[in-house]
KEBATI-8684 format. One line per 2 residues: number of its first residue (from 0); their letters; for each residue x, y, z of C-alpha. Coordinates in Angstrom, 2 decimals, m for minus. Example, Ala and Ser with C-alpha at 12.3 -4.5 7.8 and 13.67 -1.06 7.14 Angstrom:
BEGIN
0 = as = 12.30:m4.50:7.80 ~ 13.67:m1.06:7.14
This chain:
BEGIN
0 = xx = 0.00:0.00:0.00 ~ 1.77:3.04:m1.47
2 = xx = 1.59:6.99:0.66 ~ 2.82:10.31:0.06
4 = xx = 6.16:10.43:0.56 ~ 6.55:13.76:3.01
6 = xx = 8.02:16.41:1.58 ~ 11.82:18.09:2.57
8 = xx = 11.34:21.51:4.28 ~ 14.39:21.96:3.44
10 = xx = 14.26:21.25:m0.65 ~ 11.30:23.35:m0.84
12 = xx = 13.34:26.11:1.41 ~ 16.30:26.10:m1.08
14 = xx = 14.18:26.39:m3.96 ~ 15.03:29.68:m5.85
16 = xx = 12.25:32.04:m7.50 ~ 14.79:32.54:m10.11
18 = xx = 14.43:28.90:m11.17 ~ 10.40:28.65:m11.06
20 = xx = 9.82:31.59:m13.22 ~ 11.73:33.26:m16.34
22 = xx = 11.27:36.22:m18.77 ~ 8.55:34.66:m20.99
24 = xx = 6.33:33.97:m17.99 ~ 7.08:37.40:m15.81
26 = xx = 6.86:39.38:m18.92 ~ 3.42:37.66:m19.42
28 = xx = 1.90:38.39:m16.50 ~ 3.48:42.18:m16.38
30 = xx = 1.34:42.57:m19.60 ~ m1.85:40.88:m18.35
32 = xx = m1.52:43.01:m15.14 ~ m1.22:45.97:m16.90
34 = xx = m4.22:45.31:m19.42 ~ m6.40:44.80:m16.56
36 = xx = m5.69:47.99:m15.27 ~ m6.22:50.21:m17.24
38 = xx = m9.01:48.07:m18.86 ~ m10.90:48.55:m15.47
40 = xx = m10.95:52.60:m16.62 ~ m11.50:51.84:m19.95
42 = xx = m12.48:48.71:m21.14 ~ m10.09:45.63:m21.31
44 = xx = m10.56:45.74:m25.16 ~ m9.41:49.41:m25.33
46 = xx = m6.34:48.65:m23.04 ~ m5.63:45.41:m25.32
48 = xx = m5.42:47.63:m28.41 ~ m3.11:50.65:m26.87
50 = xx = m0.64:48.05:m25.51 ~ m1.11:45.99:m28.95
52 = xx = m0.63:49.57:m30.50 ~ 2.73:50.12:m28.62
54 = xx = 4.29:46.84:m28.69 ~ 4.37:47.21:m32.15
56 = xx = 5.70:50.37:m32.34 ~ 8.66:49.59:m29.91
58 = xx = 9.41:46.62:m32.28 ~ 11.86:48.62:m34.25
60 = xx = 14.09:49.33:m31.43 ~ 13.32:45.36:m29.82
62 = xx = 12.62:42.96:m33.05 ~ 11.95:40.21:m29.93
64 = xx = 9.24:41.71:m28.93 ~ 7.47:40.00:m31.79
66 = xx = 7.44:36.85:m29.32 ~ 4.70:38.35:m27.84
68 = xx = 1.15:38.24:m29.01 ~ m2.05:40.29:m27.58
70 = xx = m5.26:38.93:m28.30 ~ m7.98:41.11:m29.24
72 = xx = m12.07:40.70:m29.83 ~ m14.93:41.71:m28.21
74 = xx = m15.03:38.58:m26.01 ~ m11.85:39.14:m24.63
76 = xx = m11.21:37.85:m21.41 ~ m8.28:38.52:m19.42
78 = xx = m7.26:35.30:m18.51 ~ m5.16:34.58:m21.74
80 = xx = m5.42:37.64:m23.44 ~ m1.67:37.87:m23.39
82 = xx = 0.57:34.97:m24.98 ~ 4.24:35.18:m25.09
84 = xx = 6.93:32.65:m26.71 ~ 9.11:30.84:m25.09
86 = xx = 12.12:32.04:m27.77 ~ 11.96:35.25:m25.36
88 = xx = 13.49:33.78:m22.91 ~ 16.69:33.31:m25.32
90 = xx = 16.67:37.30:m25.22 ~ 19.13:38.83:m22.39
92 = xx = 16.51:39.30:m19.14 ~ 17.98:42.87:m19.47
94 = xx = 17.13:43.73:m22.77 ~ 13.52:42.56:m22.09
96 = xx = 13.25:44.49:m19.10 ~ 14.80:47.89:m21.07
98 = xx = 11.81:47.31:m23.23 ~ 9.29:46.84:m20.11
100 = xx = 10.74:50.08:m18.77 ~ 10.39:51.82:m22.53
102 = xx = 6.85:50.16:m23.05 ~ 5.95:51.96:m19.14
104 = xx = 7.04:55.24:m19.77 ~ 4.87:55.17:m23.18
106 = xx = 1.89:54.28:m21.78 ~ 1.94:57.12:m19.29
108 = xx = 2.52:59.26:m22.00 ~ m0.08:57.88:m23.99
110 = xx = m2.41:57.51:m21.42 ~ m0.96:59.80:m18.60
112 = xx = m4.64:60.73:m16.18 ~ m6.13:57.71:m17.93
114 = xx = m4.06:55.07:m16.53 ~ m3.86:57.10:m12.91
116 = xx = m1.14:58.56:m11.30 ~ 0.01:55.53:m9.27
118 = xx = m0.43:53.63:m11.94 ~ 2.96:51.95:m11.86
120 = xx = 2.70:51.66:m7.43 ~ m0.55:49.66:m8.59
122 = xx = 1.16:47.57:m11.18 ~ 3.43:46.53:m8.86
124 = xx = 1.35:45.98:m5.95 ~ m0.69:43.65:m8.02
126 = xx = 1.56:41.31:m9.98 ~ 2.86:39.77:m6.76
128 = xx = 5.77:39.77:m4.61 ~ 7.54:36.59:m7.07
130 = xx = 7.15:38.54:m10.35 ~ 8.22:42.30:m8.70
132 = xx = 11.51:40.39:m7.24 ~ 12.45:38.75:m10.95
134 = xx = 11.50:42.22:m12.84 ~ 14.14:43.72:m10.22
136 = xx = 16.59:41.08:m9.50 ~ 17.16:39.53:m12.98
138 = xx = 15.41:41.98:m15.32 ~ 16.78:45.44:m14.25
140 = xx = 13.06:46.71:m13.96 ~ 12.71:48.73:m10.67
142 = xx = 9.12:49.37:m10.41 ~ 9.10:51.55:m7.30
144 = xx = 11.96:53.83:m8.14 ~ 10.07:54.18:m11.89
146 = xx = 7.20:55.65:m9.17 ~ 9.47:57.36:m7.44
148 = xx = 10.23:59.17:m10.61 ~ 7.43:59.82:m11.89
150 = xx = 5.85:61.17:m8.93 ~ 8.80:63.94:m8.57
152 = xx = 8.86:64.91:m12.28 ~ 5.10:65.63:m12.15
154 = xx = 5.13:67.84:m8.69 ~ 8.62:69.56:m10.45
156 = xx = 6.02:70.53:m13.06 ~ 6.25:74.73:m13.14
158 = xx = 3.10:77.23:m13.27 ~ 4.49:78.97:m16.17
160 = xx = 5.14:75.75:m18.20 ~ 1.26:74.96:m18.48
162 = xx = 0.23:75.40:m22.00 ~ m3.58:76.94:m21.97
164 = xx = m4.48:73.59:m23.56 ~ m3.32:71.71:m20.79
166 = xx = m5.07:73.82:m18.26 ~ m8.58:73.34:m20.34
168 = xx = m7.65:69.62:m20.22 ~ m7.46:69.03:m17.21
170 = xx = m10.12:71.73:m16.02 ~ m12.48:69.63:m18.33
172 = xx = m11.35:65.90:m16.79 ~ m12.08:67.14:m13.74
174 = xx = m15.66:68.37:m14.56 ~ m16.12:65.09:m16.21
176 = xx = m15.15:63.37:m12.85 ~ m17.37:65.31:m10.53
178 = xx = m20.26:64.85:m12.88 ~ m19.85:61.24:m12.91
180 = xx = m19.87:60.87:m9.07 ~ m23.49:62.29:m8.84
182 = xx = m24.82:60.35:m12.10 ~ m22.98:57.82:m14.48
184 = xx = m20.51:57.94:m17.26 ~ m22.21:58.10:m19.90
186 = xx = m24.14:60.80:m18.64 ~ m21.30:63.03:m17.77
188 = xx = m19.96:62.72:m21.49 ~ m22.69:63.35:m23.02
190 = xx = m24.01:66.24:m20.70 ~ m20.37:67.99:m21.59
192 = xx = m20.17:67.06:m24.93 ~ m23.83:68.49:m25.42
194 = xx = m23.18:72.17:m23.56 ~ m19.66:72.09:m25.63
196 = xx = m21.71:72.02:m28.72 ~ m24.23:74.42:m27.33
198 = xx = m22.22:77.04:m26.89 ~ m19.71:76.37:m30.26
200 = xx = m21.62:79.47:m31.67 ~ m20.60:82.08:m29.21
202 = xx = m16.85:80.15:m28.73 ~ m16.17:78.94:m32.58
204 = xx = m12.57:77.68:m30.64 ~ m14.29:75.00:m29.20
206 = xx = m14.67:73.09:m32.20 ~ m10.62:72.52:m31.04
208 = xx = m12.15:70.48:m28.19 ~ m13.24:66.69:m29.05
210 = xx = m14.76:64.41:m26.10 ~ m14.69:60.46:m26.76
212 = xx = m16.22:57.62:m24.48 ~ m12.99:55.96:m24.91
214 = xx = m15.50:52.29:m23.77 ~ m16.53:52.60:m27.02
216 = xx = m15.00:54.82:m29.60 ~ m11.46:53.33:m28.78
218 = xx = m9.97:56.40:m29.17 ~ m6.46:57.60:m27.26
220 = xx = m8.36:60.07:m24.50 ~ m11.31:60.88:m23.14
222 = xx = m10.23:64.60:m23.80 ~ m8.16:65.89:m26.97
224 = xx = m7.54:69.80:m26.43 ~ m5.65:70.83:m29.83
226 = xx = m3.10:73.19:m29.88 ~ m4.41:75.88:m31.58
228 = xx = m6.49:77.11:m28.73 ~ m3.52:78.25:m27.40
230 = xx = m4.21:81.56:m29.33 ~ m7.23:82.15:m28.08
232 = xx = m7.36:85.52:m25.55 ~ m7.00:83.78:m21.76
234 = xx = m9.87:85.98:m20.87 ~ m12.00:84.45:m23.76
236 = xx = m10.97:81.06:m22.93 ~ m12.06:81.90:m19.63
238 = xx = m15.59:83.16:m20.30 ~ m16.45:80.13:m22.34
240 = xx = m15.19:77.10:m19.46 ~ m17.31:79.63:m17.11
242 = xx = m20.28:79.14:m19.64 ~ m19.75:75.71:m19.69
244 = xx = m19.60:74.84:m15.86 ~ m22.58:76.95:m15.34
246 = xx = m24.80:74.99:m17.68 ~ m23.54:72.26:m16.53
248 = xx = m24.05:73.00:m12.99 ~ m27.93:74.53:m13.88
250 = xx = m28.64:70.52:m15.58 ~ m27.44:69.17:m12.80
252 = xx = m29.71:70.90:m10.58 ~ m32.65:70.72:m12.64
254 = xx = m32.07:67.19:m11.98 ~ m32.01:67.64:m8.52
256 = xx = m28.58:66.99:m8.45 ~ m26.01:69.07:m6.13
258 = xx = m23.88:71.83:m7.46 ~ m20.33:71.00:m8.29
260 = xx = m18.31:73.95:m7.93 ~ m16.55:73.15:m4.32
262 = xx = m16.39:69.64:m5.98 ~ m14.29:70.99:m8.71
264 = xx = m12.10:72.73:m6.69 ~ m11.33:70.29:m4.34
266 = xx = m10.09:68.35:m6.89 ~ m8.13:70.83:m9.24
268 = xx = m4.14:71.45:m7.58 ~ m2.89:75.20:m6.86
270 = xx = m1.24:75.36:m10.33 ~ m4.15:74.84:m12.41
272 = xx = m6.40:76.54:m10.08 ~ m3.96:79.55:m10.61
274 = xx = m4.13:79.25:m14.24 ~ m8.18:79.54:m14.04
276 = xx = m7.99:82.49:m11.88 ~ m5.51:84.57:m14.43
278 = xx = m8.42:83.44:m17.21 ~ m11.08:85.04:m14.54
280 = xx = m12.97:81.64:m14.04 ~ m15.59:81.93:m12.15
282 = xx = m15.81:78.32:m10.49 ~ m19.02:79.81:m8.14
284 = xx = m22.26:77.81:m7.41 ~ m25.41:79.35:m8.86
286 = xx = m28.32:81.24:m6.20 ~ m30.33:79.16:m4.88
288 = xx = m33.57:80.24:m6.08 ~ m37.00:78.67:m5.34
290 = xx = m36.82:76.19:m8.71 ~ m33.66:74.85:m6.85
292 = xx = m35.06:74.42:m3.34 ~ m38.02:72.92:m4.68
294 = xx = m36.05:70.46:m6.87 ~ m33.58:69.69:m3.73
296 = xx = m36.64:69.38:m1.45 ~ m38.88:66.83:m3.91
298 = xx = m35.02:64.52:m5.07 ~ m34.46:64.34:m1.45
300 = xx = m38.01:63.28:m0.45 ~ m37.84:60.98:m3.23
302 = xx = m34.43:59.35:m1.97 ~ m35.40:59.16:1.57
304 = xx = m39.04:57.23:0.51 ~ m36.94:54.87:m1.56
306 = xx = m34.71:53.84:1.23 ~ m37.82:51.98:2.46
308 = xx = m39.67:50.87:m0.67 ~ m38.43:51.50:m4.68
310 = xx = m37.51:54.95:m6.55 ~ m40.43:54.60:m8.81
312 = xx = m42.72:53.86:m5.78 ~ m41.63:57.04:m3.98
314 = xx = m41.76:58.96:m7.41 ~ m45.16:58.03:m7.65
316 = xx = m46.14:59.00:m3.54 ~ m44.58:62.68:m4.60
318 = xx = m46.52:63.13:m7.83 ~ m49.53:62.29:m5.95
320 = xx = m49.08:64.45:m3.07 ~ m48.35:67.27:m5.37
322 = xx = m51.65:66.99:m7.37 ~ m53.04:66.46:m4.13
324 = xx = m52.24:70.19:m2.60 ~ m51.56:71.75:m5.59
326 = xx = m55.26:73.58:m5.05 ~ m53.84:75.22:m2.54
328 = xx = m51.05:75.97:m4.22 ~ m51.07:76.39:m8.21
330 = xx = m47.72:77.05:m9.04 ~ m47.08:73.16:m8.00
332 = xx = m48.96:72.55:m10.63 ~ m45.62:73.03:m12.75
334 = xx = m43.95:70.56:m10.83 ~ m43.70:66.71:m11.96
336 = xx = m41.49:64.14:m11.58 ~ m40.47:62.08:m14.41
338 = xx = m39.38:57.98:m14.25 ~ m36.46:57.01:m15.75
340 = xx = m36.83:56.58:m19.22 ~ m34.68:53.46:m19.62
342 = xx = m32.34:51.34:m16.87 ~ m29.51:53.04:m15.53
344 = xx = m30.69:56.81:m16.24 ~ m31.45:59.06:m14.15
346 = xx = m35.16:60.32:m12.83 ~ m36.26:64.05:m14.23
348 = xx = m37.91:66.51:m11.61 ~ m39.52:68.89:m14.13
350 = xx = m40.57:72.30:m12.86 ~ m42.26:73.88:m16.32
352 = xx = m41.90:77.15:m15.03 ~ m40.50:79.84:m13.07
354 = xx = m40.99:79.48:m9.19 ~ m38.52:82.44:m8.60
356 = xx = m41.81:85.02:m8.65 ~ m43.39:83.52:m6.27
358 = xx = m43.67:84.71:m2.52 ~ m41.34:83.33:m0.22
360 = xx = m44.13:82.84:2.11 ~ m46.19:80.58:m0.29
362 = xx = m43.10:78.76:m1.13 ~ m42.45:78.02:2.63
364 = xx = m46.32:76.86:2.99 ~ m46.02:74.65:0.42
366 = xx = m43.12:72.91:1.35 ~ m44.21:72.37:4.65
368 = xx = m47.73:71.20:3.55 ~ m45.85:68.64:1.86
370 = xx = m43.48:67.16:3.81 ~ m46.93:67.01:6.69
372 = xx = m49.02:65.04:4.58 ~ m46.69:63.02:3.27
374 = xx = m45.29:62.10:7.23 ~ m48.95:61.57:7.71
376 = xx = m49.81:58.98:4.37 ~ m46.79:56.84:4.97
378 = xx = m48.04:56.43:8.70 ~ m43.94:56.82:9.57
380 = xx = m42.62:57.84:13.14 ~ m42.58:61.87:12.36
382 = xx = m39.32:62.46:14.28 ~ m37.43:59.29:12.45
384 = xx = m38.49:60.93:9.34 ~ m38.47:64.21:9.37
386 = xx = m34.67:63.39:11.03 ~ m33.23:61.20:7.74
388 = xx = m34.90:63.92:5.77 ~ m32.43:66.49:7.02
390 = xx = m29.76:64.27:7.36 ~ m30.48:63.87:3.67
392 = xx = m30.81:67.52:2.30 ~ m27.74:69.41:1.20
394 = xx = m26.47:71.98:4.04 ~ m27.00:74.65:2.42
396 = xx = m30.49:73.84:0.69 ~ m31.26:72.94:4.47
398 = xx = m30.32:76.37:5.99 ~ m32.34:78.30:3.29
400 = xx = m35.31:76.47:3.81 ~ m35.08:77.15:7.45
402 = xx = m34.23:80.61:6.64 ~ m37.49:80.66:4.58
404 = xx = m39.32:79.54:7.93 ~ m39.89:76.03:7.41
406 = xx = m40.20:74.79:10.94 ~ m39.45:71.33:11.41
408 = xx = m40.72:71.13:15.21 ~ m43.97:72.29:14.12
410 = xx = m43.91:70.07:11.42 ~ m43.71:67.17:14.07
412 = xx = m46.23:68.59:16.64 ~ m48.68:68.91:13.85
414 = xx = m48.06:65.27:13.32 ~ m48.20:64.03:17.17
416 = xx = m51.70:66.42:17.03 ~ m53.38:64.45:14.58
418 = xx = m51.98:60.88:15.65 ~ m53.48:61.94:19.22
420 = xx = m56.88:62.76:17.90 ~ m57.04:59.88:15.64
C-alpha cells in the first residue's frame, strides 16, 4: 500500500524564485496586469489595443518583442489575453526588461490621467511579490523607483510651463469626474459634450475640443484639447469654461442633483487653479432660487421614501401628493417628476416654469404642507423621518429652507396632534 512520501522543508526552502519563473512567464503576466488595469478605466478591449498599438511600435528598437502576441475581440477575457513565446526567454533578461521600462514610460505618455497617477505603485502591488523580485533582480526593472520618478517629475512641473491647452484639459477631466460621481458615465460625457456644442456658436474655438467615451470609440483620450487654442485671448478662454460649468451645474440641478463647484475645486491642484484664476474663471455655485429648493426638497423626499420601498414607488407617492395640494397651491402645478426613461438613467424633476416670482411665504407653505401630509400617508414615526430627511438635504439647501421659515418642530407637533386625535 503506497503513501505520500513527506516532503523536505528543506528542498522546498532552497528552492530559488529565479528557477520557477523566467522572462517569458514574468513578462506575461506584467502585460496581463497591466491590461487589466487600465481596462478597469476603460475597457479591457481598449487597453488590449493601446498596448497591442505600442508593442508594435517599440518593435523597431526590440525585433523580440514580436514573441509576444495580444489577443484582441470583443469577447476578450483577461485570462489569456496575453501569450508570449518561449524564444523570449533566449533574449538577455535585461534587454527585455529595457523594453518593459520603454513600453511603461509610453503608456503614461499615452495615457498619462487615464491610466492614474500611481499607476505603476498599482502595477506593482498587483503582480505579486515573485514577479516584482524577478523584474528587479534579474530583469533590471525597478518598479518603485520608476514611481518614485514619476511622482517627482510631475510635482517639479512649473506654473508657467502649463500650455492653456493643458489647463482646459485638465479643467475639463475634472468636470467630467465630478459629474460622474453624482450620475454615471455616460451621462457626464454626453451632458459635456452636449453644452460644448451648445455654446460652439458664441466660442467657434471650441470646435478645437473633441470628447470620446474611450468604452466605445477606442480612441487615445477621453479629452483631446488641440493646440491651436492656445491663441485664443485667456480671458476668452475663460468666459467660455465659465459658460460651460454653469450649464452644466444649472442641468445638474434641474435634476435635482447638487452643485459642483466646491467639488471641482477640491479636486483641481494650486497650479491649475492659478491658471483659471488669471483666465477670470468663475468656479461659483449658482443662487439658490425657489426652482432649486423645490427640486432639492422633492429629489431628497424621493431618496429618503426609496430607502424603504423603490424609486419609482416614492416617485409616484410625490406626484400624488403634489396633485393632491396643488389647489392650494397652483404654481405646483408646474412641478412633476419624471421615471427614468430606460435602466440606468437618471429620474427628471420637471418644474415647467419659473418658481422664482413667487412669494417666499407661499413657497415656505407649500413645502411644509408637503413634507406634513406626506409624514402623515406613509403612517412613519414623524421624528425618524423628518430626522433622515435632514440628514439627507444638502447643508445649504437645508439652511435656506429654514431661513425661509420652514419649521421642522412644528412640522412634528402637527403630526403628534393628529396621531393623538385619531
Amino acid at each position: 500500500m503506497w503513501r505520500w512520501k513527506p516532503l523536505d522543508y528543506n528542498t522546498i526552502r532552497e528552492r530559488r524564485w529565479d528557477l520557477m519563473l523566467d522572462s517569458a512567464d514574468v513578462t506575461r503576466q506584467f502585460l496581463e496586469t497591466i491590461i487589466e488595469i487600465i481596462g478597469r478605466k476603460t475597457s479591457q478591449e481598449y487597453a488590449a489595443v493601446t498596448i497591442q498599438n505600442l508593442l508594435k511600435k517599440l518593435r523597431l528598437s526590440y525585433p523580440f518583442l514580436r514573441e509576444i502576441e495580444i489577443k484582441n475581440s470583443r469577447s476578450l477575457e483577461l485570462e489569456g489575453s496575453v501569450s508570449v513565446n518561449d524564444s523570449l526567454n533566449a533574449i538577455p533578461p535585461k534587454e527585455v526588461g529595457h523594453a518593459l521600462k520603454e513600453l511603461l514610460t509610453k503608456i503614461m505618455i499615452k495615457l498619462g490621467k487615464t491610466a492614474g497617477y500611481f499607476f505603476i505603485r498599482e502595477t506593482r502591488e498587483k503582480i505579486g511579490i515573485e514577479y516584482d523580485t524577478f523584474l528587479l533582480k534579474t530583469m533590471d526593472v525597478d518598479l518603485t523607483l520608476l514611481q518614485s520618478t514619476l511622482i517627482v517629475e510631475n510635482k517639479s512641473i512649473n506654473v508657467l510651463e502649463i500650455q492653456k491647452s493643458d489647463v482646459i484639459r485638465r479643467f475639463l477631466k475634472v468636470l467630467l469626474e465630478v459629474v460622474e460621481k453624482q450620475t454615471s458615465k455616460s451621462f457626464a460625457i454626453a451632458c459635456l459634450q452636449q453644452h460644448i456644442d451648445k455654446l460652439r456658436q458664441s466660442y467657434p474655438f471650441l470646435d478645437t475640443i473633441l470628447v470620446n467615451d474611450i468604452r466605445y470609440t477606442l480612441g487615445p483620450e477621453e479629452l483631446v484639447v488641440h493646440q491651436e487654442i492656445n491663441t485664443i485671448e485667456p480671458e476668452e478662454l475663460g468666459r467660455a469654461l465659465t459658460s460651460i460649468l454653469q450649464e452644466i451645474d444649472k442641468t445638474l440641478t434641474d435634476l435635482g442633483r447638487n452643485s459642483i463647484a466646491s467639488d471641482l475645486k477640491a479636486h483641481l491642484t494650486f497650479e491649475y487653479l492659478a491658471k483659471l484664476n488669471e483666465m477670470s474663471v468663475i468656479i461659483a455655485s449658482q443662487g439658490i432660487g425657489n426652482n432649486a429648493v423645490f427640486t432639492q426638497v422633492i429629489k431628497t423626499l424621493i431618496d429618503t421614501i426609496a430607502k424603504t420601498s423603490s424609486e419609482n414607488y416614492a416617485i409616484l407617492v410625490i406626484n400624488s401628493f403634489l396633485r393632491k395640494i396643488d389647489t392650494n397651491y397652483e404654481f405646483l402645478k408646474l412641478i412633476n417628476v419624471e421615471t427614468a426613461a430606460k435602466e440606468g438613467e437618471l429620474y427628471h424633476i420637471v418644474i415647467g416654469g419659473n418658481l422664482d416670482t413667487i412669494s417666499e411665504t407661499d413657497a415656505r407653505r407649500a413645502i411644509q404642507l408637503l413634507l406634513e401630509s406626506i409624514i402623515r400617508s406613509l403612517g412613519k414615526i414623524s421624528d425618524e423621518f423628518i430626522q433622515e430627511f435632514k440628514n439627507s438635504l444638502d447643508k445649504k439647501y437645508l439652511l435656506k429652507i429654514e431661513e425661509m421659515g420652514v419649521n421642522f418642530h412644528m412640522i412634528e407637533l402637527h403630526e403628534a396632534m393628529s396621531t393623538k386625535i385619531e
